[in-house]
C-alpha positions, 0 to 999 in steps of 0.5 A: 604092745598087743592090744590086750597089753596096751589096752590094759595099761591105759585104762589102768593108766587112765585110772591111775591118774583119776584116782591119783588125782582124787588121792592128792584131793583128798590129802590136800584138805587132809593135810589143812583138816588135821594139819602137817603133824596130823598128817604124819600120824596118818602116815604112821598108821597108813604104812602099817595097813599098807604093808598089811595089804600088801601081805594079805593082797599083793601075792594072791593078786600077782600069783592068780593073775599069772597061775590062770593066764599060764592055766589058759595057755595050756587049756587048764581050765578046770585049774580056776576054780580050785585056784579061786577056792584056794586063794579065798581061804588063803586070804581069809585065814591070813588075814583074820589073824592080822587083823586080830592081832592089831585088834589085841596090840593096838594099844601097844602099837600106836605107843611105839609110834610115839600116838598113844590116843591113836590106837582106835584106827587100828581096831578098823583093821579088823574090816578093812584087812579082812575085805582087802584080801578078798578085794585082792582075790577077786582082783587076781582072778579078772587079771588072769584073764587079762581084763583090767577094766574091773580092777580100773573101775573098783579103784576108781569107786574106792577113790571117790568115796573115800574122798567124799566120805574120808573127808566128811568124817575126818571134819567131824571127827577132828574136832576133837583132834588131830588123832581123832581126824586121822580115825575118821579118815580111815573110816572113809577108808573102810566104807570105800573098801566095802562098796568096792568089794561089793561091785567086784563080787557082783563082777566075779558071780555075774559077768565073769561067772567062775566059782570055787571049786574043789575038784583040781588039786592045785593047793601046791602050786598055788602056795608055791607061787604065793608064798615068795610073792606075798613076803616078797611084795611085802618087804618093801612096805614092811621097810616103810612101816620101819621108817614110821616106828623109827625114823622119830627116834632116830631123828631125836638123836640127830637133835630134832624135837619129837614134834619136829620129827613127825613134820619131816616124816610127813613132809617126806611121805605124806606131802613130797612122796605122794606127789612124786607116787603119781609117776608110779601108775605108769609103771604099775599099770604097764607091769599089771597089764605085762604080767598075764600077758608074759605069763601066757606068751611064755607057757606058749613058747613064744619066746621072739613074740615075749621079748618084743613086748616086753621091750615095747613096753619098757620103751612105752613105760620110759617114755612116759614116766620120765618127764613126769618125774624131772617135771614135778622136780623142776616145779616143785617149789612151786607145786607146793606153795599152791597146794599146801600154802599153811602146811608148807611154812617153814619147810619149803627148802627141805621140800625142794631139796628132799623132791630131787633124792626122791625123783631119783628114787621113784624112778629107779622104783619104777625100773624095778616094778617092772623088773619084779613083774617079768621075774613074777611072770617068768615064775621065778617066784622065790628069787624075786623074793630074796632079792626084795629082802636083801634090798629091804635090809639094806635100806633099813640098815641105812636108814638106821645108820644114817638117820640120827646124822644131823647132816642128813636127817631126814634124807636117809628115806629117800636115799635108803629107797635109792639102795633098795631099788638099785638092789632089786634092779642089778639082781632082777637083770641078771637073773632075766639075762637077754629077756630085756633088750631095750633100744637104746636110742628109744632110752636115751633121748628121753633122757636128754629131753628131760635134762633139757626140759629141766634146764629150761624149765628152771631158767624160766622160773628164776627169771620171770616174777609171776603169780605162783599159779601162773608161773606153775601153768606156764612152765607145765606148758614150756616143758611139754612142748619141748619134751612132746617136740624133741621125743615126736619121733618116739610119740608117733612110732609108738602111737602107730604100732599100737593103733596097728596091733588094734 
């Protein structure tokens, strides 16, 4: 990769995993603070503001990144600051109607879920949505000049004060309740996005100096653009957010306790799935960092220069991803015995069981993720939109059949995540055609060195008797050496070609 695209995904990697790493802090004391039926009402809550976001942010961001790298390209310039203008007014108006709409319904909404005393989170939206979208905007403007160094560094500061001041609430507050811990979380929450908006509008009025501007008629276009990608982005949250108002009936037809029911949902999404998430930043690192750049290849003509960077970065993403995934596979049992000791009682094989349907599923997410970021900056803005909706009803269509079945409970979420992403990634490849050629040599031996690693790493567990901690540590050890040994080839060919293009 060129160095603004591999420059860009490691230090949004690099973030990634820092934030990550202060997520999971921050949901391991959660999880004690509020406990594992606590957790799950977080979850419920937290689907619903995800998929708001994604609304009101991940169509604005995407489309800007790509809309102002195909402006720079062509020497459109004078495009930015009606796109800035346009974008702001977009965000605000769509999201103050949300947010008020949660304000009116909140009540009616945590009843549906089945947490009637748990509407108070919700009248939060009314300033995390509104704030959200303008982090979004400001987000979108910086990417499209293929700086992702901004964007690193606000999410980073959302981590950090979330985690010390989500926590601190949520102590506080959680005294009270489970329900009532779960608001003081979101009120961390709240003030995070807050010191974030902050830093971003100083970067966007001081170091990046563009203002909204009036003068270019680019409503149009930019709505073309925002539109498919913002119902687009959303589909998938919006499926999730189904999941949380569902999946308790469902499961009460399957014979499962209300209780019951809100465990399992948050054993899948708020113990197993955030593990399993951490994978993912590679994946969305690599494709926000792609976008822009594909974008301003391909409004260049550059075609031959396009194709060898995206196959690059597959290759890197692949490379990378998979022994993540299979890794916390093999140890899962282990992993959650240390950092969920209380949480985890009673559940330890639906974990497990549930951590090999989900690995699969994460990594097919992250095949598409990338799919959907080379169909976003190929402009092909509609049918990455209508291949998403028709992922997004078949998942929910087999999470509604298939979760009142007793056999299956529970692992309808991740089998329905399976369907969606195979969905999206067989209409994704036809419509991109030749435009992704991978080597299969750099595919495939990570395969094989993951299936390697798994085996060893599962021997290794069964037969030797050591302290949890220990046996996690030792096989972490086992298995990147062997994965690092048999893939050195494909380590150092990649490591060079980026350090040449610097």
């Amino acid at each position: 990769m060129k160095s603004s695209v591999g420059k860009g995904a490691f230090v949004l990697i690099v973030s990634g995993f820092v934030c990550k790493f202060f997520g999971a802090l921050f949901r391991l004391p959660l999880t004690n603070i509020v406990g594992i039926e606590g957790i799950g009402v977080f979850q419920m809550i937290m689907s619903l503001y995800s998929l708001m976001l994604v609304l009101v942010t991940g169509g604005v961001t995407n489309s800007l990144a790509k809309l102002i790298s195909s402006s720079r390209a062509r020497g459109e310039k004078a495009k930015i600051g009606g796109y800035l203008f346009v974008s702001v007014c977009f965000a605000l108006g769509l999201s103050l109607a949300i947010s008020l709409f949660f304000a009116f319904f909140s009540k009616n909404i945590s009843s549906w879920q089945g947490i009637s005393d748990g509407y108070a989170s919700y009248l939060l939206f009314l300033i995390l949505i509104p704030i959200g979208a303008l982090i979004g905007v400001f987000r979108g403007v910086i990417q499209g000049y293929e700086n992702m160094l901004p964007t690193a560094i606000s999410q980073i500061i959302e981590q950090i004060v979330k985690f010390a001041f989500g926590l601190l609430f949520a102590f506080i507050f959680a005294k009270s309740g489970a329900v009532q811990g779960v608001f003081g979380a979101f009120l961390g929450i709240t003030l995070s996005e807050l010191i974030a908006f902050i830093y971003l509008l100083f970067v966007m009025f001081t170091k990046m100096k563009i203002s909204p501007s009036r003068e270019e008629n680019v409503r149009a276009e930019f709505l073309k653009a925002v539109l498919p990608l913002s119902f687009g982005g959303a589909v998938v949250p919006f499926t999730h957010a189904i999941d949380s108002l569902i999946i308790v009936s469902l499961l009460s037809l399957a014979g499962l306790s209300a209780e019951k029911a809100t465990a399992l949902f948050g054993l899948q999404t708020g113990v197993v799935g955030a593990i399993f998430n951490f994978p993912l930043i590679i994946s969305l690192s690599v494709g926000i960092a792609l976008l822009p750049k594909v974008a301003f290849l391909s409004g260049n003509g550059q075609t031959a220069e396009e194709k060898r960077i995206i196959c690059q970065a597959f290759s890197v993403m692949w490379l990378l991803l998979l022994p993540l995934v299979v890794g916390i596979m093999s140890v899962s049992a282990q992993l959650y015995q240390i950092l969920y000791p209380s949480s985890i009682k009673g559940f330890l094989t639906v974990a497990v069981d549930l951590s090999y349907l989900s690995g699969l599923a994460i990594i097919l997410t992250a095949i598409m993720q990338f799919v959907l970021s080379l169909l976003q900056a190929k402009g092909h803005f509609l049918y990455s939109f209508l291949i998403t909706l028709l992922g997004g009803i078949s998942k929910v269509a087999f999470v509604v059949i298939t979760a009142r079945i007793p056999e299956v409970n529970i692992f309808a979420i991740p089998i329905s995540n399976i369907a969606l992403s195979l969905i999206v990634c067989i209409g994704g490849l036809i419509k991109l055609g030749k435009l992704l050629q991978v080597n299969y040599f750099d595919i495939l031996v990570p395969v094989f060195s993951s299936i390697i690693m798994f085996t060893a790493v599962k021997i290794f567990v069964s037969s030797v008797a050591l302290p949890q901690v220990v046996l996690l540590l030792l096989s972490v050890i086992i298995g990147a050496i062997i994965y690092l040994v048999l893939n050195f080839p494909l380590f150092k060919k990649y490591s060079l070609e980026i350090i040449k293009k610097r």
